[in-house]
C-alpha positions in Angstrom: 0.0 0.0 0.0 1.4 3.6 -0.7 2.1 6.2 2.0 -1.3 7.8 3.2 -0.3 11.6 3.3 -2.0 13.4 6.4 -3.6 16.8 5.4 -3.3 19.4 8.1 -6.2 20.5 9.6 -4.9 23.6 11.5 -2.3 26.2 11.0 0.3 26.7 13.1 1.7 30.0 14.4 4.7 29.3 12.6 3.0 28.6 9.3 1.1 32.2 10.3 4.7 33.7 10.5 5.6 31.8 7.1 2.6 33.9 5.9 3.8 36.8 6.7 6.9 36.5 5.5 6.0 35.1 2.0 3.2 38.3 1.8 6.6 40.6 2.7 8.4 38.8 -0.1 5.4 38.8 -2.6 5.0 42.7 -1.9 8.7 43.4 -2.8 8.8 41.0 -5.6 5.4 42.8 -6.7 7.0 46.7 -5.7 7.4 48.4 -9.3 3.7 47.2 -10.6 2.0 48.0 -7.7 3.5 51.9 -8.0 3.0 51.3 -11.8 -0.6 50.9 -10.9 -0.9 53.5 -8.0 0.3 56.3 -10.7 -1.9 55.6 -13.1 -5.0 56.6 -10.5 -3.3 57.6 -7.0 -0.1 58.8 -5.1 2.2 56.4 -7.0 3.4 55.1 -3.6 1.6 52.3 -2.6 4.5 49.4 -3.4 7.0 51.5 -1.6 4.4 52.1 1.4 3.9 48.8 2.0 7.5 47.4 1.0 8.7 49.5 3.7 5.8 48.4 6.1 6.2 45.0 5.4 10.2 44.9 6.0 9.4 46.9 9.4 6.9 44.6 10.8 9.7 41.5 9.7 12.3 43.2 11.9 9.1 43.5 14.8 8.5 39.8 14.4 12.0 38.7 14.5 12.6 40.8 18.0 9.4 39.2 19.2 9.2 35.8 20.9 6.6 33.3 22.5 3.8 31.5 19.7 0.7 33.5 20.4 -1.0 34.2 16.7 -3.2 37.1 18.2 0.2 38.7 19.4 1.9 38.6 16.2 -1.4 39.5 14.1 -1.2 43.0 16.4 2.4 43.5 15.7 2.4 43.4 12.2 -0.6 46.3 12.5 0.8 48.1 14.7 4.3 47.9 12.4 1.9 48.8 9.3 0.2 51.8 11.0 3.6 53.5 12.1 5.3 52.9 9.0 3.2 53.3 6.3 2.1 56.5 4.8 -1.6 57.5 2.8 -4.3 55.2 3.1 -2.6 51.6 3.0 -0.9 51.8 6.8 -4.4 52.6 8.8 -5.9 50.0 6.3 -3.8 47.6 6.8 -2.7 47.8 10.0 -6.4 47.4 10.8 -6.8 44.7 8.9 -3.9 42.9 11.2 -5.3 44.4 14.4 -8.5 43.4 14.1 -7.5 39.5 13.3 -5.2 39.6 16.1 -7.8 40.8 18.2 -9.8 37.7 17.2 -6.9 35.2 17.8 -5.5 36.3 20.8 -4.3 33.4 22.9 -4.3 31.0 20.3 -1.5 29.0 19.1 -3.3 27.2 16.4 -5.9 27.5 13.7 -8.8 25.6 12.2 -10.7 26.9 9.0 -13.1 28.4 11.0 -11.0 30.5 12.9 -8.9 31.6 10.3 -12.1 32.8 8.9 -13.3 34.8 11.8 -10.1 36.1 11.9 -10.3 37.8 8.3 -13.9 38.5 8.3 -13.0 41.1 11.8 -10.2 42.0 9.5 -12.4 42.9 6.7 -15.0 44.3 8.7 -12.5 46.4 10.4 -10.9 47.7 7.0 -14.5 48.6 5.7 -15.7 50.6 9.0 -11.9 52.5 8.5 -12.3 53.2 5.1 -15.9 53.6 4.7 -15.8 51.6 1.3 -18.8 49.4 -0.2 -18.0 46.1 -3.2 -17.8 48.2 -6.2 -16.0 51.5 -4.5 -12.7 50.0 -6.6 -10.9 49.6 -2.9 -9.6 46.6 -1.4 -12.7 45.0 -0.4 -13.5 44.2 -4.0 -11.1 41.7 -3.2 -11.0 40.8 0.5 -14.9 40.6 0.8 -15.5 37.9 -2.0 -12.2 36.1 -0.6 -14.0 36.0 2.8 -17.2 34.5 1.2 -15.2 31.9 -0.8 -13.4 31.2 2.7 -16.9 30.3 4.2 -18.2 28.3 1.8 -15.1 26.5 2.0 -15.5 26.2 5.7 -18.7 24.9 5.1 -18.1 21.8 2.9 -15.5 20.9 5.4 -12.6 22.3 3.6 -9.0 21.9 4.9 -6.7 25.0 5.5 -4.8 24.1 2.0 -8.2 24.2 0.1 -9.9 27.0 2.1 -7.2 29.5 1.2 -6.7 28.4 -2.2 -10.5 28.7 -3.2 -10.2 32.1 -0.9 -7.2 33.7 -3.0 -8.9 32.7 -6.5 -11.8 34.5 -5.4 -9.6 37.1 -3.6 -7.9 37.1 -7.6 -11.3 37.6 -9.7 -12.1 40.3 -7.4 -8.8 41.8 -8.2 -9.7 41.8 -12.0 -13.2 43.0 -11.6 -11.7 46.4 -10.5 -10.6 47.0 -13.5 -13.9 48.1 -15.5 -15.0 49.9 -12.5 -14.9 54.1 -11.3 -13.4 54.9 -8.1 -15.5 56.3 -5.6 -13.3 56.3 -2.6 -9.4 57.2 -2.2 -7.5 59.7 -4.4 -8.5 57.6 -7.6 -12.0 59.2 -7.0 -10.8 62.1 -8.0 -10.5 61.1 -11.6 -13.8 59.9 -12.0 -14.7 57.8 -15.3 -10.7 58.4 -16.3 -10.2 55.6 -13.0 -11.9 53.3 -15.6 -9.9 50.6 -17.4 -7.1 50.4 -14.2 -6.6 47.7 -11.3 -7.1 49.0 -8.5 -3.6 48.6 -6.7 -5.4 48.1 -3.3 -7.2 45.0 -4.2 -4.0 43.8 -5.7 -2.0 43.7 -2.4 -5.0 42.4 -1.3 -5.2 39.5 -3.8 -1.4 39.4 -2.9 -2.0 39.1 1.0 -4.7 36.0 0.1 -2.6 34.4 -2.3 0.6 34.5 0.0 -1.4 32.5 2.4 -2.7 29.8 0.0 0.5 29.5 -1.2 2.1 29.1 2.3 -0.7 26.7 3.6 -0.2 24.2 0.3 3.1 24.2 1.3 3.4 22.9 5.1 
């Protein structure tokens, strides 16, 4: 008989730390199109924002010890806020904040808890930002990731799967914003001229969900 592989059915804090690191990696891999896509409706500084952000909250985690999830989650905000300029630092150090807040304590991870953890992420970037599906923001992509995440969950999904389904939703998202106007952010400003761009906060956001899938296939 062959080897019977065992599928994970949590993640580990250390596979959350992997995360992290891969999203830092994907972000600087990723730097020059996502400020090739900020210029053509914002500031033009959103993959040097979050570059630097990202290689901040590294140097946080690396200084910080014990295996608490929730505790690592609220560093990486709290690295995000004070390091990141515009929009993208209160965003996404929400985003962290808010999913450490739910994971506090924990040293481990099911499906459904790395759900709840994102959907308080989510929620908390939408009551920050004020943005709706369809405002060409970040939640074009984080909201349908979070609903592909729960379907997943429901059909008894494993962390792998979950966050593979979540990032391919997290990826049409992504691609939707392009036919869209901005109505929220700097790329409001130009109106229907925001038309026929990618919005570059959904694609850090695609890049955040995509990170993870990749890092949960991979433990």
């Amino acid at each position: 008989m062959g080897r019977v592989t065992e599928v994970a059915t949590t993640i580990s804090h250390e596979e959350i730390l992997d995360w992290i690191r891969r999203f830092a990696a994907d972000i600087e891999a990723q730097r020059a199109e996502l400020v090739r896509l900020d210029t053509a409706i914002g500031d033009g500084d959103h993959g040097t924002n979050m570059d630097r952000g990202m290689h901040k909250a590294l140097e946080k985690l690396e200084a910080a010890e014990g295996a608490d999830i929730g505790a690592t989650l609220k560093a990486v905000g709290m690295a995000l806020i004070s390091s990141v300029g515009g929009a993208a630092g209160p965003l996404y150090g929400t985003l962290f904040l808010q999913m450490g807040s739910t994971t506090t304590g924990a040293g481990t991870l099911d499906v459904a808890g790395w759900a709840d953890a994102l959907e308080a992420g989510v929620k908390g970037v939408q009551a920050r930002g004020k943005a709706e599906p369809g405002d060409k923001t970040m939640v074009d992509a984080l909201l349908p990731a979070l609903e592909a995440l729960r379907r997943a969950q429901a059909e008894g999904a494993d962390p792998a799967q979950a966050a593979r389904r979540s990032a391919a939703a997290a990826e049409e998202g992504m691609k939707a914003t392009i036919p869209m106007e901005a109505r929220k952010g700097r790329a409001s400003y130009l109106g229907p001229r925001s038309i026929g761009h990618q919005d570059p906060g959904a694609t850090s956001a695609y890049l955040l969900l995509s990170s993870a899938a990749e890092t949960f296939a991979s433990s």
